[in-house]
KOLGU-4560 file (N, C-alpha, C; in nm, 3 decimals, padded with zeros to 5 digits):
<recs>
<n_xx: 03.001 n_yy: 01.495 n_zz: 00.500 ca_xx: 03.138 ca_yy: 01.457 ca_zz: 00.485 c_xx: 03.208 c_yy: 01.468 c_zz: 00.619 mol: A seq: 1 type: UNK>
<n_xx: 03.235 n_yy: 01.372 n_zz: 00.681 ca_xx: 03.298 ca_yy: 01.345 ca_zz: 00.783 c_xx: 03.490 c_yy: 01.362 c_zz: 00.789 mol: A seq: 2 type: UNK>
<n_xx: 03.498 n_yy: 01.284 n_zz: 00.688 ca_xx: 03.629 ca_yy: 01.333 ca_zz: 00.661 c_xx: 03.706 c_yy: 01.475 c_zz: 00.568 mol: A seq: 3 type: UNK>
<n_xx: 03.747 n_yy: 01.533 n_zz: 00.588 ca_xx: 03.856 ca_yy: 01.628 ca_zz: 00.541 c_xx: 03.881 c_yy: 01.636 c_zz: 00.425 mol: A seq: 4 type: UNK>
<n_xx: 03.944 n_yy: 01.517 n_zz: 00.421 ca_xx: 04.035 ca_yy: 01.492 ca_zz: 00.269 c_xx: 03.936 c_yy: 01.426 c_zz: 00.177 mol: A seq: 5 type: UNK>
<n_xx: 03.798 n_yy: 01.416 n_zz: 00.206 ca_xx: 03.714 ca_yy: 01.409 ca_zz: 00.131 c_xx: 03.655 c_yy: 01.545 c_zz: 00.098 mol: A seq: 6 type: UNK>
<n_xx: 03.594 n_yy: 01.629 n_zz: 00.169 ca_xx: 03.640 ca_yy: 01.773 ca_zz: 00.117 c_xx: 03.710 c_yy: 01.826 c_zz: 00.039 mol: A seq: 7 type: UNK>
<n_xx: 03.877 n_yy: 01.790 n_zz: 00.052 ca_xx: 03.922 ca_yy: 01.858 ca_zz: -00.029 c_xx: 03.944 c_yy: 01.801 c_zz: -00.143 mol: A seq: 8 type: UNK>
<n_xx: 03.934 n_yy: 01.669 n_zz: -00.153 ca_xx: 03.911 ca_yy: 01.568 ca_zz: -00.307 c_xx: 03.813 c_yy: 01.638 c_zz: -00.370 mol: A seq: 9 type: UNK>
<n_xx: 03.686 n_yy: 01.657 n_zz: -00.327 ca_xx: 03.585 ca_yy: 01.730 ca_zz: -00.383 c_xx: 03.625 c_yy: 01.828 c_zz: -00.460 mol: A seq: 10 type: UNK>
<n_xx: 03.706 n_yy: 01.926 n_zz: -00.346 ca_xx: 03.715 ca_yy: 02.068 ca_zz: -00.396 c_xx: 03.820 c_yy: 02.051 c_zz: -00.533 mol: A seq: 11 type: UNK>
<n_xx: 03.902 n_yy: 01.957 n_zz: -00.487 ca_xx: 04.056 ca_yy: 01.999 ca_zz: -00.628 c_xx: 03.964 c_yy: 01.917 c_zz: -00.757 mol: A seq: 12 type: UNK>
<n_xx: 03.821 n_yy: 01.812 n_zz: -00.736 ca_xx: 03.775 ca_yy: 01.755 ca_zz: -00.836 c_xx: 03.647 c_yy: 01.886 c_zz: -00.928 mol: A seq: 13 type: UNK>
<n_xx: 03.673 n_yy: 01.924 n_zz: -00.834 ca_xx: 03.512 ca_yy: 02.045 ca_zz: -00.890 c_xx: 03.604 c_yy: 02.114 c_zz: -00.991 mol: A seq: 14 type: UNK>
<n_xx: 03.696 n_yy: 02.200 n_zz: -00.917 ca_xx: 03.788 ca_yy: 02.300 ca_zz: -00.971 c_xx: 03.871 c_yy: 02.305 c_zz: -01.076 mol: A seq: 15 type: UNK>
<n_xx: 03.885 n_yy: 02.154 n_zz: -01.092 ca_xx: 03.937 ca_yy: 02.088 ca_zz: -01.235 c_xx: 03.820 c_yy: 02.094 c_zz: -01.322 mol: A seq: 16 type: UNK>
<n_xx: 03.709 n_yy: 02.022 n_zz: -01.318 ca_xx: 03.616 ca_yy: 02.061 ca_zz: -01.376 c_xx: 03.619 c_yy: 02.166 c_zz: -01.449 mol: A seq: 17 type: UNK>
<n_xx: 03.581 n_yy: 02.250 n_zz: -01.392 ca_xx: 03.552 ca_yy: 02.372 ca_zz: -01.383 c_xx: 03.615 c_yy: 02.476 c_zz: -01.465 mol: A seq: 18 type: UNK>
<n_xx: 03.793 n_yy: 02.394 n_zz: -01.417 ca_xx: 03.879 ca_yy: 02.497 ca_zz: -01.496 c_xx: 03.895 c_yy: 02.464 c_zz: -01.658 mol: A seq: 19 type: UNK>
<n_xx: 03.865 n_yy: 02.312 n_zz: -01.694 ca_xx: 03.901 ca_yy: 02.258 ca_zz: -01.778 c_xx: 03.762 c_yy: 02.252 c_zz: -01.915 mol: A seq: 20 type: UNK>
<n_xx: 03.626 n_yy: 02.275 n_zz: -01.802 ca_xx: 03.519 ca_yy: 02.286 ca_zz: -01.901 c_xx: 03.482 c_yy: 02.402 c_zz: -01.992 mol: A seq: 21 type: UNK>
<n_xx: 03.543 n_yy: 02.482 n_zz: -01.988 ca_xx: 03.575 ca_yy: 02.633 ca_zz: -02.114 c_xx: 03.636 c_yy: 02.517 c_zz: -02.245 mol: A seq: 22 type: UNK>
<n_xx: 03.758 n_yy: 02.495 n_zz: -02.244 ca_xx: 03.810 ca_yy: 02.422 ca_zz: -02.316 c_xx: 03.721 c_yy: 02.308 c_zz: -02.402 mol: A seq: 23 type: UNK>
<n_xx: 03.643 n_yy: 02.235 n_zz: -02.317 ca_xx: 03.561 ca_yy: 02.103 ca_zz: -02.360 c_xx: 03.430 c_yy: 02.197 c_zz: -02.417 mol: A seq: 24 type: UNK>
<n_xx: 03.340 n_yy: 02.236 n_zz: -02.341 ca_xx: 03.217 ca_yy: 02.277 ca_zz: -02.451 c_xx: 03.260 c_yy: 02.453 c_zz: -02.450 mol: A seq: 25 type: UNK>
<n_xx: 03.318 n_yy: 02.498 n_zz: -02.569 ca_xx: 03.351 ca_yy: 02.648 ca_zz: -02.604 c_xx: 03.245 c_yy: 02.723 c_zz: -02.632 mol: A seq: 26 type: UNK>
<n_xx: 03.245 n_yy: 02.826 n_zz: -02.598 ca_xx: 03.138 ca_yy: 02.904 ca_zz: -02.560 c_xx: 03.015 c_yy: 02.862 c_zz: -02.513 mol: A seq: 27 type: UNK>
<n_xx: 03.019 n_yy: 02.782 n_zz: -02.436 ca_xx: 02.914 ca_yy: 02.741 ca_zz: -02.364 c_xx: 02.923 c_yy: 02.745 c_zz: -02.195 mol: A seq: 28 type: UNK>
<n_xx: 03.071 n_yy: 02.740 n_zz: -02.152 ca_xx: 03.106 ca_yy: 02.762 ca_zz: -02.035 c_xx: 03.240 c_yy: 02.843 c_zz: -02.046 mol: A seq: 29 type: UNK>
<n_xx: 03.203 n_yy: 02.975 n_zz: -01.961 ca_xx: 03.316 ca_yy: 03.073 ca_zz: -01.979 c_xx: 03.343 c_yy: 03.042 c_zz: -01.798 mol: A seq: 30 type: UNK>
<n_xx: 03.476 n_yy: 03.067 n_zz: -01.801 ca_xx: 03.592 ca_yy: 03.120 ca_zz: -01.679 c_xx: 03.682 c_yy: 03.199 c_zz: -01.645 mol: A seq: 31 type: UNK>
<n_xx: 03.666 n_yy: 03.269 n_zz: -01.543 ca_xx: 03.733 ca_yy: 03.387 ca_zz: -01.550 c_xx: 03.656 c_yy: 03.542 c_zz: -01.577 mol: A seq: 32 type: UNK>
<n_xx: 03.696 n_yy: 03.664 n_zz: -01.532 ca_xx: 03.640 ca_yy: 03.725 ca_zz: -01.556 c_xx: 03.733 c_yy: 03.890 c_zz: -01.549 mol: A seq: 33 type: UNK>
<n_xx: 03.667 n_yy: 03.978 n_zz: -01.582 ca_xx: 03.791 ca_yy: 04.139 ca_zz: -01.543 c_xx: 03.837 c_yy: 04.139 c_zz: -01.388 mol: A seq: 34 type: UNK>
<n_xx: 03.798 n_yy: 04.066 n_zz: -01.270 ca_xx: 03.848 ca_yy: 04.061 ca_zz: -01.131 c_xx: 03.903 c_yy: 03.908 c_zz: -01.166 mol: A seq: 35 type: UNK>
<n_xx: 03.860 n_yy: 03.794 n_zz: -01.198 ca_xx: 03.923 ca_yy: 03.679 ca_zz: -01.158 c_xx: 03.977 c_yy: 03.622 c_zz: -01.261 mol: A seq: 36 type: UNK>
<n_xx: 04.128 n_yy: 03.543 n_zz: -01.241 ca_xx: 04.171 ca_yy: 03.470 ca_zz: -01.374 c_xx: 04.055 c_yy: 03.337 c_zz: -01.410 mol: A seq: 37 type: UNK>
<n_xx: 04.111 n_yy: 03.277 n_zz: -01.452 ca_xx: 04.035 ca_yy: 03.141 ca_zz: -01.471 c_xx: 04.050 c_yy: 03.057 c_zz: -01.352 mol: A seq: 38 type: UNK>
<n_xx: 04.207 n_yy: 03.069 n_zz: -01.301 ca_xx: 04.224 ca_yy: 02.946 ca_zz: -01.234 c_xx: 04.166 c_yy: 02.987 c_zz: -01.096 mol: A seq: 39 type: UNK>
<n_xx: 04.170 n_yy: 03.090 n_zz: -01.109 ca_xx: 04.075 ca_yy: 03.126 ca_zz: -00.929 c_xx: 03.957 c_yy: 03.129 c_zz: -00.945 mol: A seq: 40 type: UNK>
<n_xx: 03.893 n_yy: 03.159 n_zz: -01.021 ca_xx: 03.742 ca_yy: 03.146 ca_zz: -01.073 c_xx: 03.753 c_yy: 02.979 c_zz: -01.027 mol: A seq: 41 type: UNK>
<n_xx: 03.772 n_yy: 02.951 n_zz: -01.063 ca_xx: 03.776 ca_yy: 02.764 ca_zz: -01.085 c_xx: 03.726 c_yy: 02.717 c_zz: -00.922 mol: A seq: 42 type: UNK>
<n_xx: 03.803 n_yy: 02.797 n_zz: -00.857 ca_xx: 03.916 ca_yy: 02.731 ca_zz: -00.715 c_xx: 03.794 c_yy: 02.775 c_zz: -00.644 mol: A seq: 43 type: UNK>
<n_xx: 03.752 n_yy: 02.893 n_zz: -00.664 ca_xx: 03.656 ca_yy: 02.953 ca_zz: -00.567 c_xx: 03.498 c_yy: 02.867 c_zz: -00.581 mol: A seq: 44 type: UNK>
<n_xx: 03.467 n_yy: 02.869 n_zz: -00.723 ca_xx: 03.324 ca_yy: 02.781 ca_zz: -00.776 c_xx: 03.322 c_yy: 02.648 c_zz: -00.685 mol: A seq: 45 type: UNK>
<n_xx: 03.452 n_yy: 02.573 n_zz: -00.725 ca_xx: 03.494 ca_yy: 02.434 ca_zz: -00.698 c_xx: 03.494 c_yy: 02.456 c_zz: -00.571 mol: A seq: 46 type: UNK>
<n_xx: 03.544 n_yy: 02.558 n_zz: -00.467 ca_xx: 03.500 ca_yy: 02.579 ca_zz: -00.321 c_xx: 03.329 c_yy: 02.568 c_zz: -00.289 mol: A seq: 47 type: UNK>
<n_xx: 03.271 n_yy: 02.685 n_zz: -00.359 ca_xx: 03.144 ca_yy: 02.697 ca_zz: -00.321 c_xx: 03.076 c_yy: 02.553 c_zz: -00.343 mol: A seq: 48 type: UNK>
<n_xx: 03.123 n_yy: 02.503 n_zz: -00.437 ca_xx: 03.022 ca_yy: 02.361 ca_zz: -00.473 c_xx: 03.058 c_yy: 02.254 c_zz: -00.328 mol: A seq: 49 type: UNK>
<n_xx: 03.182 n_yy: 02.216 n_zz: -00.317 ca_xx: 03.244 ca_yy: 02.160 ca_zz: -00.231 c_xx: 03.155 c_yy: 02.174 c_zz: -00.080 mol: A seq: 50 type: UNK>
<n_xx: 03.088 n_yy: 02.285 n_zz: -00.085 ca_xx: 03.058 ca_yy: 02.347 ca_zz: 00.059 c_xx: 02.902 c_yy: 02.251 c_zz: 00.074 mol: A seq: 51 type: UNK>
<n_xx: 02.861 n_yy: 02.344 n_zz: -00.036 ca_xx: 02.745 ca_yy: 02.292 ca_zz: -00.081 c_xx: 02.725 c_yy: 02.149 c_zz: -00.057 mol: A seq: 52 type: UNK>
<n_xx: 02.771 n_yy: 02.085 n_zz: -00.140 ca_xx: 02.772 ca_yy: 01.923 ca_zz: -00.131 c_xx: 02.809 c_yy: 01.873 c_zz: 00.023 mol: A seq: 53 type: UNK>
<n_xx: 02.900 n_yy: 01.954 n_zz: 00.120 ca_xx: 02.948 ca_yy: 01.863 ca_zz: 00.260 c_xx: 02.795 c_yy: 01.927 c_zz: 00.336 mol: A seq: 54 type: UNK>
<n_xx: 02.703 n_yy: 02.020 n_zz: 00.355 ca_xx: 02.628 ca_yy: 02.050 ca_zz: 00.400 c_xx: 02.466 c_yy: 01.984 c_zz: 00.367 mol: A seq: 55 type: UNK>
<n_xx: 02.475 n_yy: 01.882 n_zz: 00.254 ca_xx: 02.360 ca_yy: 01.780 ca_zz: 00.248 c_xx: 02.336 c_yy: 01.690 c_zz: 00.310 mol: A seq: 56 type: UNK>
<n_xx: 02.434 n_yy: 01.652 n_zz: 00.373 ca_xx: 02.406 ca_yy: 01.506 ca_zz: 00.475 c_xx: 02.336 c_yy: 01.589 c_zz: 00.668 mol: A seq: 57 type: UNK>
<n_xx: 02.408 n_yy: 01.653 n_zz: 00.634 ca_xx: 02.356 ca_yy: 01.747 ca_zz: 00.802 c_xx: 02.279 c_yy: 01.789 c_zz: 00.799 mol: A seq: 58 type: UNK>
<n_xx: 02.228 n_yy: 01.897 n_zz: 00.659 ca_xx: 02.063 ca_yy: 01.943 ca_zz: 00.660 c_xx: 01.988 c_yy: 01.800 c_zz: 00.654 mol: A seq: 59 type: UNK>
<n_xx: 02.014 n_yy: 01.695 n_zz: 00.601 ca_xx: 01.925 ca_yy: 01.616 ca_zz: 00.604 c_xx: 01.886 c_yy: 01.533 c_zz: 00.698 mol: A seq: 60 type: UNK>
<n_xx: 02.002 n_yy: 01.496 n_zz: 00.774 ca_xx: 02.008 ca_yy: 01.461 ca_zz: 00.929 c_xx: 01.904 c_yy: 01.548 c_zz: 01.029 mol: A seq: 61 type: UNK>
<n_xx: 01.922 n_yy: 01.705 n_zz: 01.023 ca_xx: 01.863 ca_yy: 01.796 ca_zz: 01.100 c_xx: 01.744 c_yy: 01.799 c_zz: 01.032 mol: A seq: 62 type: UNK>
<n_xx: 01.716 n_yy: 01.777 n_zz: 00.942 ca_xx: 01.510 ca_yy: 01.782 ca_zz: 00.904 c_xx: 01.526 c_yy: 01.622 c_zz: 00.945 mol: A seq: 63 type: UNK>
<n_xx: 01.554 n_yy: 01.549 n_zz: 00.927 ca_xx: 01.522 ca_yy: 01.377 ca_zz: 01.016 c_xx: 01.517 c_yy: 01.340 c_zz: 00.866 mol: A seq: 64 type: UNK>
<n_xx: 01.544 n_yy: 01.330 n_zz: 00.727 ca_xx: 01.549 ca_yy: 01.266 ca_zz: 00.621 c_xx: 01.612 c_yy: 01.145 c_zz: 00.611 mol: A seq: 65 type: UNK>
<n_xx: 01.544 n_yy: 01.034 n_zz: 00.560 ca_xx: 01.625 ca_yy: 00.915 ca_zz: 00.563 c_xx: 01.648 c_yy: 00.852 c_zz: 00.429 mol: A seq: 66 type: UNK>
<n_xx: 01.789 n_yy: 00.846 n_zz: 00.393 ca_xx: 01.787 ca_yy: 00.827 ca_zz: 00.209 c_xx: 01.897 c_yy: 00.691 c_zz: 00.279 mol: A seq: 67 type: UNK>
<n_xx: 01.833 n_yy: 00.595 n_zz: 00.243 ca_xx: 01.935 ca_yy: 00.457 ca_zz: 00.226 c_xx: 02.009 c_yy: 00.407 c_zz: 00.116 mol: A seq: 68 type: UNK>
<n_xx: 01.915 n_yy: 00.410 n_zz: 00.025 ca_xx: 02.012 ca_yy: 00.374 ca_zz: -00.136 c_xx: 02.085 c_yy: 00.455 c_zz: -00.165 mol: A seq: 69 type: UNK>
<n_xx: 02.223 n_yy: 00.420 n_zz: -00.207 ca_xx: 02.305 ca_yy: 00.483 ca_zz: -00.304 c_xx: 02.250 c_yy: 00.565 c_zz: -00.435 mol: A seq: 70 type: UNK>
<n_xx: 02.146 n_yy: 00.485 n_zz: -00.505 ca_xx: 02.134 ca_yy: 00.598 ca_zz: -00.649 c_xx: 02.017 c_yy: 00.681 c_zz: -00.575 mol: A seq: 71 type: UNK>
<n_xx: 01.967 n_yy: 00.669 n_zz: -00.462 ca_xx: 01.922 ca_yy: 00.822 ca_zz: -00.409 c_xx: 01.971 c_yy: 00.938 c_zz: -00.345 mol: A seq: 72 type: UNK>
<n_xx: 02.062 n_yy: 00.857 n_zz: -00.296 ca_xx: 02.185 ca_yy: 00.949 ca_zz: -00.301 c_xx: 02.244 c_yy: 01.051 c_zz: -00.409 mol: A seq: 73 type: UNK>
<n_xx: 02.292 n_yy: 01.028 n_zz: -00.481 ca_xx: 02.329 ca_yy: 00.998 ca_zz: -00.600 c_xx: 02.209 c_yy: 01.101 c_zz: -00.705 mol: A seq: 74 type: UNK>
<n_xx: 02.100 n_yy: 01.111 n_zz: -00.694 ca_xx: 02.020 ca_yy: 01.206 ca_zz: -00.758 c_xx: 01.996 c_yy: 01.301 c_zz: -00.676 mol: A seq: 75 type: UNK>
<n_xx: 02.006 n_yy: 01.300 n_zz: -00.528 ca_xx: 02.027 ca_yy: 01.446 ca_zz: -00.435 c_xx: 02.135 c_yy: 01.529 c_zz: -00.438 mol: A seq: 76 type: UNK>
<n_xx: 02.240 n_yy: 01.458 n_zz: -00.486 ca_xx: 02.360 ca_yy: 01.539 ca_zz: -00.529 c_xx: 02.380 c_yy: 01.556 c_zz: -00.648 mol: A seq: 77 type: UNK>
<n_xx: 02.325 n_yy: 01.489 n_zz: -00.710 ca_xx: 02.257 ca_yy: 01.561 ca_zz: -00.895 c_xx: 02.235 c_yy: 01.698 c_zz: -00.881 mol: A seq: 78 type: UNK>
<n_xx: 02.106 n_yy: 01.687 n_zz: -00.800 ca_xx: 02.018 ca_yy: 01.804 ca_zz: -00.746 c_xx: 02.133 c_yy: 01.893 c_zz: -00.757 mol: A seq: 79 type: UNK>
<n_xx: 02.187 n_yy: 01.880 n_zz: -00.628 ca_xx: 02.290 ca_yy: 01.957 ca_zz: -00.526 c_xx: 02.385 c_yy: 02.052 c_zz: -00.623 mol: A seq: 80 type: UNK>
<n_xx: 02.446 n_yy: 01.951 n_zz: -00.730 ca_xx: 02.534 ca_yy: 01.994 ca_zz: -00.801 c_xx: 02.489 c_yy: 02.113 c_zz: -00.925 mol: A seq: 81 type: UNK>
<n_xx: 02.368 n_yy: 02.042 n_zz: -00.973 ca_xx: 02.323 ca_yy: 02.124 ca_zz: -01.097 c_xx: 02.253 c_yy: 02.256 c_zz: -01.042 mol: A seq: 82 type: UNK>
<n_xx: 02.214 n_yy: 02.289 n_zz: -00.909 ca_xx: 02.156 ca_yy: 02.398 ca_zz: -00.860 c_xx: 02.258 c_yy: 02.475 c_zz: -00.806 mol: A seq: 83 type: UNK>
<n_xx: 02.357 n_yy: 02.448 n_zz: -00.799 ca_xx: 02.475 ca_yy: 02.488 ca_zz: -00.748 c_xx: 02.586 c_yy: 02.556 c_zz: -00.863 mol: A seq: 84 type: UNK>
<n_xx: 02.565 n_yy: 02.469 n_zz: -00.997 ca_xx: 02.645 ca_yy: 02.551 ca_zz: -01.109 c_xx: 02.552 c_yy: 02.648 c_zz: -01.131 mol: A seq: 85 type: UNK>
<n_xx: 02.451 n_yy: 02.631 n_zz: -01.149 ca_xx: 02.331 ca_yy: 02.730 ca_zz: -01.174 c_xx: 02.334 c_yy: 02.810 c_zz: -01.073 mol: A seq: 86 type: UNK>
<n_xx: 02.330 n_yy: 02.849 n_zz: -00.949 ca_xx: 02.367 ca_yy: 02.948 ca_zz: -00.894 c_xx: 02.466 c_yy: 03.035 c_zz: -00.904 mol: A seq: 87 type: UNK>
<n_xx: 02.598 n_yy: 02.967 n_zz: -00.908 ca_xx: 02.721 ca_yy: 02.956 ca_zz: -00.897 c_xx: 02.723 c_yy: 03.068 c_zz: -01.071 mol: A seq: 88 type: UNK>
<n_xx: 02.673 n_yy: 03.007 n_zz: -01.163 ca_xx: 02.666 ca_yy: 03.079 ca_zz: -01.256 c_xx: 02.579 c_yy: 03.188 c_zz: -01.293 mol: A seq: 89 type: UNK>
<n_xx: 02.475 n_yy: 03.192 n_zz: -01.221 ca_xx: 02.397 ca_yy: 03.294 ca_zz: -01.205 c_xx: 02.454 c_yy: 03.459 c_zz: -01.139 mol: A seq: 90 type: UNK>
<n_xx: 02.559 n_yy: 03.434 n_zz: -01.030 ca_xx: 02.624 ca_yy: 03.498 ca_zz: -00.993 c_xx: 02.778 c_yy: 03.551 c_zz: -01.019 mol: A seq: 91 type: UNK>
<n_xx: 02.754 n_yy: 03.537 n_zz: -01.144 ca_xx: 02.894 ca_yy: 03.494 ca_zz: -01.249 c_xx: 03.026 c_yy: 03.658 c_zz: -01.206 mol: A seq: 92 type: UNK>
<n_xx: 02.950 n_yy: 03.731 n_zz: -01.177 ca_xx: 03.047 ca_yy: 03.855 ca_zz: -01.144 c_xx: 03.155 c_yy: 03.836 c_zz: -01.044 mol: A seq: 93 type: UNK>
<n_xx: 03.074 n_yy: 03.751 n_zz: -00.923 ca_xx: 03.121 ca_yy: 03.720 ca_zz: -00.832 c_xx: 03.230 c_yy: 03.603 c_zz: -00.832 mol: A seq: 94 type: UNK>
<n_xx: 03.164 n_yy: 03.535 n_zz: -00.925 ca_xx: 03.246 ca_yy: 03.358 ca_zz: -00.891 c_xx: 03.296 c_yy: 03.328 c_zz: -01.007 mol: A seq: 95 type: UNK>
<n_xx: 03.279 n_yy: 03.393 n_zz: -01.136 ca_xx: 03.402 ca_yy: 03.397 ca_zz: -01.257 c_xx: 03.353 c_yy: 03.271 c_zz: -01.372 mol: A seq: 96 type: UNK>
<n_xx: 03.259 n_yy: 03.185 n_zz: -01.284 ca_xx: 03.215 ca_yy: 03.087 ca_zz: -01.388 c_xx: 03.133 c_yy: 03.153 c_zz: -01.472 mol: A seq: 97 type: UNK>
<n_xx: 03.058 n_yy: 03.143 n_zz: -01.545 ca_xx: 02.936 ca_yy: 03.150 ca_zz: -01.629 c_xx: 02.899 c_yy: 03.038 c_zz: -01.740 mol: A seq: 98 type: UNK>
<n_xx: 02.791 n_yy: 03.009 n_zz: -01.747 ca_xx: 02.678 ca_yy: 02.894 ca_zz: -01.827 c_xx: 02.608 c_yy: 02.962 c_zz: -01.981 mol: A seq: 99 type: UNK>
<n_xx: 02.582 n_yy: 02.877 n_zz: -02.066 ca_xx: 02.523 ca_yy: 02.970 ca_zz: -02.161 c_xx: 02.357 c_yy: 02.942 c_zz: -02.137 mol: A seq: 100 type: UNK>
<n_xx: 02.306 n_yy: 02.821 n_zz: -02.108 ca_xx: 02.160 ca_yy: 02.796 ca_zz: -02.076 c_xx: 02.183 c_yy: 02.706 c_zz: -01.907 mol: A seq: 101 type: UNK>
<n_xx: 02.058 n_yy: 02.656 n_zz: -01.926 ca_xx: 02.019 ca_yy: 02.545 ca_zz: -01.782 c_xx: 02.097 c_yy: 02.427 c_zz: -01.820 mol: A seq: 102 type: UNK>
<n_xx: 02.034 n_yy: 02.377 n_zz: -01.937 ca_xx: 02.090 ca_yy: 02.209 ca_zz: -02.006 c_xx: 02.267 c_yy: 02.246 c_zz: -02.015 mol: A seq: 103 type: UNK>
<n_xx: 02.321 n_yy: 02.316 n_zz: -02.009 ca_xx: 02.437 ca_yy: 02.307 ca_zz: -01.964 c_xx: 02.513 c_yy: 02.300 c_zz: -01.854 mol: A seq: 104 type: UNK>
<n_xx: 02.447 n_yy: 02.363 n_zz: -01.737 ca_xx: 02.413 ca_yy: 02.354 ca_zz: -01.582 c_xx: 02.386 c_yy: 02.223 c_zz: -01.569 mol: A seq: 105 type: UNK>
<n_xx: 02.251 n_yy: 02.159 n_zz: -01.633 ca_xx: 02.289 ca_yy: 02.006 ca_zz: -01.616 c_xx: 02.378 c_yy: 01.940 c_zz: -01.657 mol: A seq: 106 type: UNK>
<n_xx: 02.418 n_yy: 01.928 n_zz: -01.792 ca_xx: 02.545 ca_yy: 01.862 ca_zz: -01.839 c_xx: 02.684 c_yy: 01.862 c_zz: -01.750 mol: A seq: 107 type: UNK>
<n_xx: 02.698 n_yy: 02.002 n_zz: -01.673 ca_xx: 02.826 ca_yy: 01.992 ca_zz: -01.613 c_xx: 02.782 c_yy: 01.970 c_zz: -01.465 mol: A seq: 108 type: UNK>
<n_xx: 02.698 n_yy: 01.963 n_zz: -01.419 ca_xx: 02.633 ca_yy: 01.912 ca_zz: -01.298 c_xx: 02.640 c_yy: 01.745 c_zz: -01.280 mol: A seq: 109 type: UNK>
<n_xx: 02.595 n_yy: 01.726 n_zz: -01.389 ca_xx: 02.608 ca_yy: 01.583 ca_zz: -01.385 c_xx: 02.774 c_yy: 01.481 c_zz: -01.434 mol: A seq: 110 type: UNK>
<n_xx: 02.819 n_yy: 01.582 n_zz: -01.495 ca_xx: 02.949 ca_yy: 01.550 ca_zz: -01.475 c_xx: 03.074 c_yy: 01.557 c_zz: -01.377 mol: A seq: 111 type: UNK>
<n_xx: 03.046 n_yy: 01.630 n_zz: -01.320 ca_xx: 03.082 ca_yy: 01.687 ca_zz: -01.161 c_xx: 03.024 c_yy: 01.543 c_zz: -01.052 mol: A seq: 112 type: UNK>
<n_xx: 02.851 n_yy: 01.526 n_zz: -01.092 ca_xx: 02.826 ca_yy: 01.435 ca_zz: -01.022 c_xx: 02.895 c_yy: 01.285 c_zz: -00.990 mol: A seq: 113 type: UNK>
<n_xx: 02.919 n_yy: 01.272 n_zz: -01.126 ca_xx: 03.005 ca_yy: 01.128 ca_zz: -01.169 c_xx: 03.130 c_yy: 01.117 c_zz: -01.131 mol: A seq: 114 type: UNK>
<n_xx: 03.204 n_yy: 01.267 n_zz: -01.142 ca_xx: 03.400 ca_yy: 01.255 ca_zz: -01.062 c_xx: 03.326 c_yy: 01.266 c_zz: -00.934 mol: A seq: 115 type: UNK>
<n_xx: 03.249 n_yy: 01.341 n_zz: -00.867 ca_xx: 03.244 ca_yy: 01.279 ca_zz: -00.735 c_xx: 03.209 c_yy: 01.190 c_zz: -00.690 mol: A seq: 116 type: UNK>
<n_xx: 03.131 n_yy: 01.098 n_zz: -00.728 ca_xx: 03.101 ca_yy: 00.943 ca_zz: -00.698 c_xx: 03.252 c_yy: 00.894 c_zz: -00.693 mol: A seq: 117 type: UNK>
<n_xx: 03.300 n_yy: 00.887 n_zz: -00.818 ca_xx: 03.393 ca_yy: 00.839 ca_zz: -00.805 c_xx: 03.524 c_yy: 00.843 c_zz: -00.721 mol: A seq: 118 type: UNK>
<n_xx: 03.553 n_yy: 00.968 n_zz: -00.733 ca_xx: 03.594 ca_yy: 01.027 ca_zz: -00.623 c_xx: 03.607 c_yy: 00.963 c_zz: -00.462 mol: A seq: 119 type: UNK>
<n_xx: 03.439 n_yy: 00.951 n_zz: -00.434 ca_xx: 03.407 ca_yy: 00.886 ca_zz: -00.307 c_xx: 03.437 c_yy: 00.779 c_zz: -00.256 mol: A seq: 120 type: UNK>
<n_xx: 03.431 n_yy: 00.692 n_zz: -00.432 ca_xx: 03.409 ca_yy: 00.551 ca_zz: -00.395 c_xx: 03.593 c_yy: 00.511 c_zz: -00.365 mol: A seq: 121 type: UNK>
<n_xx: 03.665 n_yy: 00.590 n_zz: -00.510 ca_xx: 03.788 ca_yy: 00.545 ca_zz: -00.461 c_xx: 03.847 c_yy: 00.603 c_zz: -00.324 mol: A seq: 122 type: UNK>
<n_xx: 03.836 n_yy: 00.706 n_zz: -00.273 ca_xx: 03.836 ca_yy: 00.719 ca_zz: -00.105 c_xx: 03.808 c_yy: 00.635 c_zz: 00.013 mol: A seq: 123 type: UNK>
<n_xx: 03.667 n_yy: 00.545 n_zz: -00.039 ca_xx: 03.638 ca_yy: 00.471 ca_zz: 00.053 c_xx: 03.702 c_yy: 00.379 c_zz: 00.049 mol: A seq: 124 type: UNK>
<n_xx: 03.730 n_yy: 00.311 n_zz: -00.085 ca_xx: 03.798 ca_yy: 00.211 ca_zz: -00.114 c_xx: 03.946 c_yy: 00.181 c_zz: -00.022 mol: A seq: 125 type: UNK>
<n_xx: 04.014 n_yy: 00.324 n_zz: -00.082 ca_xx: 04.160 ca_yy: 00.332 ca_zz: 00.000 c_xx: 04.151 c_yy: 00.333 c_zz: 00.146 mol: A seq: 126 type: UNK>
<n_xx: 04.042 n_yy: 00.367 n_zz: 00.231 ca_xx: 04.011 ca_yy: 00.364 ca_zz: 00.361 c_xx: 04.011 c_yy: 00.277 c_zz: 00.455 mol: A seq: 127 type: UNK>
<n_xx: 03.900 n_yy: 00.157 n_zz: 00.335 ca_xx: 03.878 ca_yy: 00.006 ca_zz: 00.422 c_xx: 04.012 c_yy: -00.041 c_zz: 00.438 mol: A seq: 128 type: UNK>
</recs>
């Protein structure tokens, strides 16, 4: 991520996510915790993911990886995302999210994946 305000599109798109997916699948994704409310739980996850995701194009640059297509793209940040709630939730003390299995890690991984495409595309869009 070259630009900024693509960063932080990311971040306010994760964090919505994030904050809003307790609500959508109940008891399956908790937020918040005895140190963090929800909405900072959210802010911080939706940070860590954010980070995560701007640091795939440079590791991949620096190993010499060459991904041309869009939907390969597009399944590296699948990757990116679903290993990332899964971490992210693995470390749930810390970062306030928590998951009830994996297939939910994917489900909201891949939904994350899709506002950020989109995300991207309308960015680029407004750019040209």
């Amino acid at each position: 991520m070259k630009d900024p305000r693509q960063f932080v599109a990311f971040w306010v798109v994760n964090s919505a996510l994030l904050f809003f997916a307790p609500f959508v699948l109940v008891g399956m994704v908790e937020s918040g915790n005895v140190r963090l409310s929800s909405l900072l739980a959210s802010v911080i996850s939706g940070f860590i993911l954010a980070v995560a995701d701007a640091l795939v194009m440079p590791v991949f640059d620096w190993f010499k990886i060459k991904i041309k297509d869009e939907w390969q793209w597009a399944f590296v940040f699948l990757f990116i995302n679903v290993l990332g709630i899964w971490v992210i939730a693995r470390y749930a003390d810390l970062t306030g999210i928590g998951v009830s299995n994996g297939w939910i890690a994917l489900l909201l991984g891949a939904v994350i994946n899709l506002a950020q495409w989109g995300t991207w595309k309308f960015m680029d869009t407004k750019s040209s």
